[in-house]
C-alpha positions as CSV (number, residue, x, y, z in Angstrom):
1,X,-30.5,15.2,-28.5
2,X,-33.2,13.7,-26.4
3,X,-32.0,10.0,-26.9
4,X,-28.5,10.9,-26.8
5,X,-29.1,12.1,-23.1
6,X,-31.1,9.1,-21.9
7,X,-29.1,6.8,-23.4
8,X,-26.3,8.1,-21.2
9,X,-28.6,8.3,-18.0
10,X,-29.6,4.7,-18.2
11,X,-26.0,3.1,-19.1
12,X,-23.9,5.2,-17.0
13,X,-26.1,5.2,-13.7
14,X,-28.5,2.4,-13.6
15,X,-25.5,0.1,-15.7
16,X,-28.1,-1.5,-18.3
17,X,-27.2,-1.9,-22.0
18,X,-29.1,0.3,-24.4
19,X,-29.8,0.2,-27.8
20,X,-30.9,2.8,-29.4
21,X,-32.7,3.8,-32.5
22,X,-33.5,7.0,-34.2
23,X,-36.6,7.0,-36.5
24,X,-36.4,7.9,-40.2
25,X,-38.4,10.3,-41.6
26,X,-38.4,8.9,-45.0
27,X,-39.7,5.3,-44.1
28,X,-41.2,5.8,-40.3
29,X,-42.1,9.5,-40.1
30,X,-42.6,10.3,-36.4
31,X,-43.6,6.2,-35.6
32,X,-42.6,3.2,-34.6
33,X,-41.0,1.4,-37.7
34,X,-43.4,-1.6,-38.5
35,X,-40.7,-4.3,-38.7
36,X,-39.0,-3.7,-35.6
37,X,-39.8,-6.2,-32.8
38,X,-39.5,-6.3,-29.5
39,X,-38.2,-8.9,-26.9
40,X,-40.4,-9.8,-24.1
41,X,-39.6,-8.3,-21.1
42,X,-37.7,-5.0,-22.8
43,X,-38.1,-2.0,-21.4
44,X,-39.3,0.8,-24.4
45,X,-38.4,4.0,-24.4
46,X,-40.0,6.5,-26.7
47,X,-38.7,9.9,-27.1
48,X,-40.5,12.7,-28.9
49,X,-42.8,10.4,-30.7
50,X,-45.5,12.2,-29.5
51,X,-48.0,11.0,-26.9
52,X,-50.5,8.8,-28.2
53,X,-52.6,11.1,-30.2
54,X,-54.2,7.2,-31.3
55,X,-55.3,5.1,-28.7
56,X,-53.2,2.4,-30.3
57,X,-49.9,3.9,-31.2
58,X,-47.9,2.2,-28.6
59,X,-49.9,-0.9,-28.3
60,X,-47.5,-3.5,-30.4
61,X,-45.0,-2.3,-27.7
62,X,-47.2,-3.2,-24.9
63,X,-48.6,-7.0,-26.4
64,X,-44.7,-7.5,-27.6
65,X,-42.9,-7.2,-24.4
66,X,-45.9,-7.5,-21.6
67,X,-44.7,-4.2,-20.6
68,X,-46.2,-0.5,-21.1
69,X,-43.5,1.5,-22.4
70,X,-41.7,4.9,-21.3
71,X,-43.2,7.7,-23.0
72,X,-41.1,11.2,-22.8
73,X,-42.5,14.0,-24.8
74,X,-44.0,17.5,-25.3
75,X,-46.3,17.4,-28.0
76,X,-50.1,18.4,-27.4
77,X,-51.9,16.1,-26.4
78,X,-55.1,14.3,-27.4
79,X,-58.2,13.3,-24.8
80,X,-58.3,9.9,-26.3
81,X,-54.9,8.7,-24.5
82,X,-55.0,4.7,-24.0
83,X,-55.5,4.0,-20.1
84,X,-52.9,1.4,-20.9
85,X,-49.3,4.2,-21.0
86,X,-49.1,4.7,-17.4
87,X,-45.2,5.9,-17.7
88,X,-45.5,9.0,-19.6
89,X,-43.6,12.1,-19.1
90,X,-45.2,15.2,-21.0
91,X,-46.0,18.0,-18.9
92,X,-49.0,19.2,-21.2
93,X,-50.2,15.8,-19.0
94,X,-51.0,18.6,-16.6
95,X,-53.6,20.6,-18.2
96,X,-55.8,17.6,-18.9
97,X,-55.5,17.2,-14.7
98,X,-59.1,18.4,-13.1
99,X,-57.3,20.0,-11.0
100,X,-55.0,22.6,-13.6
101,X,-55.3,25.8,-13.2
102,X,-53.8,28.6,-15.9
103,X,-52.3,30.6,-13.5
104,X,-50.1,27.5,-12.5
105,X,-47.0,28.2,-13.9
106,X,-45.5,25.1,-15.4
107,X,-42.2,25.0,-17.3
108,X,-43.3,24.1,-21.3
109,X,-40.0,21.6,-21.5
110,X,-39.3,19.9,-24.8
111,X,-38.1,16.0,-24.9
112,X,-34.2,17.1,-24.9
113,X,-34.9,19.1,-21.6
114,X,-37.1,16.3,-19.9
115,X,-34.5,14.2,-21.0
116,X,-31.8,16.2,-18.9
117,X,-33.8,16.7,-16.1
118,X,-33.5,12.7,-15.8
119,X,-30.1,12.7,-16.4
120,X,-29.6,15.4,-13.7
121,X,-32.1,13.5,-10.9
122,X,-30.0,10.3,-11.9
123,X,-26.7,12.1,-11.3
124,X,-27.4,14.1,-8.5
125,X,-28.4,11.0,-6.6
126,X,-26.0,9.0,-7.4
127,X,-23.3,11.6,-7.0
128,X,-24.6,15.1,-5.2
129,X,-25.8,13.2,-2.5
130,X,-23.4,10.4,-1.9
131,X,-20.2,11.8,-1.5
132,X,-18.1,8.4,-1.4
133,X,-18.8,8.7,-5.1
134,X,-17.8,11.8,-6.4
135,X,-13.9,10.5,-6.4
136,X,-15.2,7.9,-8.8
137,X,-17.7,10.4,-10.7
138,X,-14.5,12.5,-11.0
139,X,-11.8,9.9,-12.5
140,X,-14.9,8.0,-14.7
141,X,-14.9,11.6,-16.7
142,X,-18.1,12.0,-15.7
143,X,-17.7,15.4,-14.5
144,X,-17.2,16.4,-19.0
145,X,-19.6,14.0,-19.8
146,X,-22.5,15.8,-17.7
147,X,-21.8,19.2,-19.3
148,X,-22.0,17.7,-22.5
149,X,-25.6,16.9,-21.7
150,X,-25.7,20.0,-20.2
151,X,-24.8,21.6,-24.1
152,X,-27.4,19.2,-26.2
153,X,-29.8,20.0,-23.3
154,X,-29.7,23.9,-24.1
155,X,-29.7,23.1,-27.7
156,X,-32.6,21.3,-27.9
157,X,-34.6,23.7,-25.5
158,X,-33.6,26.4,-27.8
159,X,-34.4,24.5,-31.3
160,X,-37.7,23.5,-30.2
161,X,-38.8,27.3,-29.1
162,X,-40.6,25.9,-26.1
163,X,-41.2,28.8,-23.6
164,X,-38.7,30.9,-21.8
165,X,-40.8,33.7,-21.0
166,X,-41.6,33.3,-17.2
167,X,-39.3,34.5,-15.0
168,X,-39.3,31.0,-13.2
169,X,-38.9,29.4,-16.0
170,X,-36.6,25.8,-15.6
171,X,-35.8,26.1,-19.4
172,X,-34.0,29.7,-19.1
173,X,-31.8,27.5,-16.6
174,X,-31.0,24.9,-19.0
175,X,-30.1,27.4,-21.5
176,X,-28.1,29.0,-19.5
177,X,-26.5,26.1,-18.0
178,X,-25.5,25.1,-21.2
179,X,-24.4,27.9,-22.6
180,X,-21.8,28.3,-19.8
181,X,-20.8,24.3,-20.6
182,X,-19.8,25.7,-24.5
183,X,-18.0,28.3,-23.0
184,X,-15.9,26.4,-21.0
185,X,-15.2,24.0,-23.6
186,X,-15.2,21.5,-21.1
187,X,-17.3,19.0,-23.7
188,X,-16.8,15.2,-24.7
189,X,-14.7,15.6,-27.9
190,X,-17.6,14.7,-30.4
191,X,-19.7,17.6,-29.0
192,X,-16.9,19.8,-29.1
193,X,-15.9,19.2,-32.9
194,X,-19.5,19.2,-33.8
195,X,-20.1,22.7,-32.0
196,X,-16.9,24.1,-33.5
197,X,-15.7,22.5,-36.7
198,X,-19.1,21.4,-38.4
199,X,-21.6,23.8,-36.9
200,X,-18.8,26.7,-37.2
201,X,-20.2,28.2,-33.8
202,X,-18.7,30.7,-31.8
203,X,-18.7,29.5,-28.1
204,X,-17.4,32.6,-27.0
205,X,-20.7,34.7,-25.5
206,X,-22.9,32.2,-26.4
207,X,-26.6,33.1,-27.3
208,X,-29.9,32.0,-28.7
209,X,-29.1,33.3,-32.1
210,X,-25.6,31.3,-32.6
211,X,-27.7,28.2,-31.2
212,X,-30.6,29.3,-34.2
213,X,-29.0,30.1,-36.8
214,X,-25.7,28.6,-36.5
215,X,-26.0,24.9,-34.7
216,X,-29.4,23.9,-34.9
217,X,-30.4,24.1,-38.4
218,X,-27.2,21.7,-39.2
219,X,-27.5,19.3,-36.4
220,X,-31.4,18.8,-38.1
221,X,-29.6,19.0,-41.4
222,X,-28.9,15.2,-41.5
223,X,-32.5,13.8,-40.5
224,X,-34.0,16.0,-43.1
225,X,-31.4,14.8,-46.3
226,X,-30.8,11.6,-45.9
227,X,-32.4,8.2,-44.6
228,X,-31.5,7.3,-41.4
229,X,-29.7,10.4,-41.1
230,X,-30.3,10.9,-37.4
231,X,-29.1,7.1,-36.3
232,X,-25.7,8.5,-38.2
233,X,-25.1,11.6,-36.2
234,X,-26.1,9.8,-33.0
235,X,-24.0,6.7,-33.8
236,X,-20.6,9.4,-34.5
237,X,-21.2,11.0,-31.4
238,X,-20.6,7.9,-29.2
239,X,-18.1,6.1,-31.5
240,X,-14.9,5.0,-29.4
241,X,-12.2,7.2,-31.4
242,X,-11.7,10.5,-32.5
243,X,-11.5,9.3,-36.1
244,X,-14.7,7.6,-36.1
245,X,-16.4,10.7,-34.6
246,X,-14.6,12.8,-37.2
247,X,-15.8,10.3,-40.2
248,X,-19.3,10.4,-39.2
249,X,-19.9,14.2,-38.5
250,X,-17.7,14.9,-41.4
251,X,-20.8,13.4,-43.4
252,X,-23.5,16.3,-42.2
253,X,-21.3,19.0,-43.1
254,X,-21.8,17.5,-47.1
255,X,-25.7,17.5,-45.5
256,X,-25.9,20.9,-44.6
257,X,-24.6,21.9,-47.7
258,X,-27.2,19.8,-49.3
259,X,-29.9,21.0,-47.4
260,X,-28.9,24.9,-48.2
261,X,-29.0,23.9,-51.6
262,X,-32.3,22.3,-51.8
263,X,-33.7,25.2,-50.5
264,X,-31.9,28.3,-52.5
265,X,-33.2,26.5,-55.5
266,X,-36.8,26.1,-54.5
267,X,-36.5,30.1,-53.3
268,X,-35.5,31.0,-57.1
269,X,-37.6,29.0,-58.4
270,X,-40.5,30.7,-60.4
271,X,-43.6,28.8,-58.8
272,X,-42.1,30.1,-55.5
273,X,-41.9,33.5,-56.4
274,X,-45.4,33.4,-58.1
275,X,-46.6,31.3,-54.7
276,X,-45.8,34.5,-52.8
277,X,-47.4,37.0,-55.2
278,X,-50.9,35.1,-54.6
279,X,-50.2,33.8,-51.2
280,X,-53.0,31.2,-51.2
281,X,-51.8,29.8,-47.8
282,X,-51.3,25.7,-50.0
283,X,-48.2,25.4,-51.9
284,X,-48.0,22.2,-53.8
285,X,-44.8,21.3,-55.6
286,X,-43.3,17.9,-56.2
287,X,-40.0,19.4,-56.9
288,X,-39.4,20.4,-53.4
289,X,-37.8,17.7,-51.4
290,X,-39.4,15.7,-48.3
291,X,-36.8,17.0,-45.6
292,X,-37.3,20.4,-46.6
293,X,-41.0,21.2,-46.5
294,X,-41.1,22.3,-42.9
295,X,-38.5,25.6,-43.7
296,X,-40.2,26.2,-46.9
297,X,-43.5,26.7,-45.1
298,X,-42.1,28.7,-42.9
299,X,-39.9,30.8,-45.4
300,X,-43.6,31.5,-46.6
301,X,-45.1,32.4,-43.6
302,X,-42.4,35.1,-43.1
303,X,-43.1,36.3,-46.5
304,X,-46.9,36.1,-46.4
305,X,-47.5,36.9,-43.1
306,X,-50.0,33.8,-43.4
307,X,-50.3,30.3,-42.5
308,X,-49.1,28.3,-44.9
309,X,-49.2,24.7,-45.7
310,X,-46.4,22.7,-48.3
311,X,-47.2,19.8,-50.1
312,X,-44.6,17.5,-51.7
313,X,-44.6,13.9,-53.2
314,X,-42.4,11.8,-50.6
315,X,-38.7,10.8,-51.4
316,X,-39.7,7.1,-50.9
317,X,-41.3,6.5,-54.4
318,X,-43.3,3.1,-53.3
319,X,-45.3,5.6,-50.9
320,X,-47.3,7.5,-53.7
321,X,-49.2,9.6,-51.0
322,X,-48.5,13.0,-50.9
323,X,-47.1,14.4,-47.6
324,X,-47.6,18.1,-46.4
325,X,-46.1,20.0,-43.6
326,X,-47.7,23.4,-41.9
327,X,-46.9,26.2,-40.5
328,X,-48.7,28.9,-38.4
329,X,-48.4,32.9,-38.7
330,X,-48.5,35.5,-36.0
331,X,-51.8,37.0,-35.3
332,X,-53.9,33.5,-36.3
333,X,-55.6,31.0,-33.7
334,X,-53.5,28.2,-33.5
């Protein structure tokens, strides 16, 4: 969602040509792929890839093009952050700041909703507060195109559980924004089809649970089955025709299905069932696929009541590492 939005930002209101890629699990993980290169004098974006827990995880950006990268995300943060990413957007920047305090009450936004809020500051200026434009905001189709932002911004707030308890709270304001952009059906065709014909979401009285249960877990559906799963959705929603949209979406309903699969088999399997008669809090079993690990350790944290870590052999064979993913419980120190 996140690079959907600033692609969109950066073409459509600062008129600069964007390409855009979306990391594979299977061969990148969260990272930077180690082939790609990077022109001298590009301008890097990186969205959700966490912060720089390693003082050198952007660095090959930095020595490639002579320039420090864009860094938008809302992981936690480590204290060894190189001096050298002086663009970086996370807002749990703040509570490294000497001068935080807890009682300051700052919005806990994920990437999609920092995303939006660029979008929105892009638009708004260009737009909001230049009224010769808003004819030409109007008959570009902006005016569909910004609730459709609007719709993957509320998504993502809600798929990443980020905080919505304070009553001040910016991301109660994109959900809700974005929930009355559903409603209207007044989104982009590709957002619209993948809402209602491959998600099969009611956008009538839209709430967190349809977004939960009903949107969310297909949309991640394709990332988690198949390489380069996420460069396929995001590559359908901005095709040029309603049959390429179509063709390409089409593909992560045959994901889903997939995915629920996977997962009802490792649930009936008997080292699952004997997992959560012993509970150890490690489950190791090669049988369970790499994209899946994540809901399986949290299937077993709602049946244990425990933290619980999954351990798989990875999907990409010449990796023989063994890859694990964890999951915290209620009532445990995080």
């Amino acid at each position: 969602m996140s690079s959907l939005i600033l692609s969109r930002a950066i073409e459509n209101f600062c008129d600069k040509q964007v390409s855009t890629y979306i990391t594979d699990r299977f061969n990148d993980g969260y990272g930077i792929p180690k082939d790609m290169k990077f022109d001298k004098g590009t301008l890097v974006v990186c969205a959700d890839l966490g912060s720089g827990e390693s003082k050198n995880k952007f660095e090959r950006i930095i020595n490639e093009t002579g320039i420090a990268p864009v860094i938008i995300d809302h992981h936690e943060m480590g204290d060894d952050l190189n001096p050298n990413y002086k663009y970086l957007l996370n807002f749990n920047a703040f509570t490294k700041h000497e001068g935080y305090k807890k009682e300051y009450d700052i919005p806990d936004y994920c990437t999609s909703g920092l995303a939006f809020k660029i979008y929105f500051q892009m638009y708004k200026q260009l737009f909001v507060e230049n009224k010769t434009m808003l004819d030409a905001y109007v008959e570009a189709g902006l005016e569909t195109q910004y609730r459709t932002m609007q719709a993957f911004a509320s998504i993502g707030t809600i798929a990443d559980m980020v905080s919505v308890n304070s009553i001040c709270d910016d991301n109660k304001k994109i959900i809700l924004d974005g929930f009355r952009a559903m409603e209207g059906n007044n989104l982009e065709y590709g957002a619209h089809y993948l809402i209602k014909n491959i998600c099969k979401a009611d956008v009538e009285h839209m709430t967190t649970e349809k977004v939960q249960f009903s949107i969310a877990p297909v949309i991640n559906s394709a990332g988690r089955m198949t390489p380069n799963g996420g460069q396929i959705i995001f590559n359908a929603l901005n095709a040029d025709t309603k049959e390429e949209i179509k063709e390409g979406l089409d593909k992560l309903r045959s994901l889903n299905n997939k995915r629920k699969e996977a997962v009802r088999k490792i649930e009936e399997s008997s080292s699952y069932a004997k997992e959560i008669s012993k509970s150890s809090g490690v489950y190791v079993n090669e049988d369970i696929p790499q994209g899946i690990i994540g809901i399986i350790a949290q299937k077993l944290v709602k049946e244990t009541g425990r933290p619980y870590v999954v351990i798989t052999k990875p999907d990409v064979q010449e990796n023989k590492e063994y890859i694990a993913s964890a999951r915290n419980a209620e009532g445990y120190p995080s």
